[in-house]
N, C-alpha and C positions, 0 to 999 in steps of 0.2 A: 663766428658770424656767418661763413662760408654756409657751414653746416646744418643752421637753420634756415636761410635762403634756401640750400638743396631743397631740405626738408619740404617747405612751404611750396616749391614747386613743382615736385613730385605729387604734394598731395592736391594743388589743383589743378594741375595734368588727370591725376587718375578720377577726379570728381568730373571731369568732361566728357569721361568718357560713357557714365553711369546715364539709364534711359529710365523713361518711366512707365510705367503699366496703362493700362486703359484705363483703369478706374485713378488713376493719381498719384499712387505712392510711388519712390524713387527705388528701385534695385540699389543694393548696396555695390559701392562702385569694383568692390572685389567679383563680384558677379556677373557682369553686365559690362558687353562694348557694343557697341552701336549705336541704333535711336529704335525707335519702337515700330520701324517699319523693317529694318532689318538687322537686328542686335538679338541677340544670343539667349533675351529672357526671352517669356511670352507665356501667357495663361494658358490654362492644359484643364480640358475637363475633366469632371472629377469621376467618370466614366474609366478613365483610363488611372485610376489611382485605387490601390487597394490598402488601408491599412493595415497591419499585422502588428504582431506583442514585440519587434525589435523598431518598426519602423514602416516604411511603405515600399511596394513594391509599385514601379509606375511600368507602363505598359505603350510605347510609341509605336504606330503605323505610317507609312510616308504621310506626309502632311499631316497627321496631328500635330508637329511642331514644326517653324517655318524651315529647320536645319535635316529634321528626319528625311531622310531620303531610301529610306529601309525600316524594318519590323528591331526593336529594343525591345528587351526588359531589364529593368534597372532594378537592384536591391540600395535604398537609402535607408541610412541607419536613422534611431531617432536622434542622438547626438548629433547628426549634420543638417537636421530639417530646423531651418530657418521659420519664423512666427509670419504668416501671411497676414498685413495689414489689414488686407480687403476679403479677408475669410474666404480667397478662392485659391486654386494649386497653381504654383506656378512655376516651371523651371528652366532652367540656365543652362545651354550644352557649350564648352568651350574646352578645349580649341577645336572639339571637333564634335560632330554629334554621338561621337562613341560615349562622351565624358560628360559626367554630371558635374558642373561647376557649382549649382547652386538650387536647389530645390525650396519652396517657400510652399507651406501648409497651415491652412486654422487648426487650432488647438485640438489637440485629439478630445473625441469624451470616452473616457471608458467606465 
């Protein structure tokens, strides 16, 4: 009984901490800490996003993301790109802006 107690409170600890996008949908709570003024997701224009035949390369300058504080380029595989609800790019840097925690993209068309 202990153990599901844990369990259930764990999982609505980590669902507190999950923020949600401009347009509505929730960051999956493994993604995402803070709230949407200062939490670790944020929408990324697609300016800065380049598809390629394994996946995306995304491309940060200080302030295209509210954590970038320097020039990134990121290789994301397609195995880790996440289905963007709102058909827009969006990603996750934690625990630091080195690390892609979670990157969210509309379906590729090829």
């Amino acid at each position: 009984m202990r153990m599901l107690l844990a369990g259930i409170v764990i999982v609505l600890a980590t669902a507190a901490h999950a923020h949600q996008a401009p347009s509505g949908f929730t960051y999956e709570p493994f993604c995402s800490n803070g709230d949407g003024e200062n939490g670790d997701c944020q929408r990324i224009s697609s300016k800065m996003v380049h598809p390629n035949q394994g996946g995306y390369e995304v491309t940060l300058l200080p302030g295209d993301h509210r954590l970038a504080t320097r020039s990134h380029m990121f290789s994301v595989p397609q195995s880790q790109v996440k289905e963007s609800p709102d058909g827009a790019y969006h990603l996750c840097l934690f625990p630091n802006e080195d690390t892609v925690r979670c990157f969210y993209a509309p379906p590729m068309d090829f």
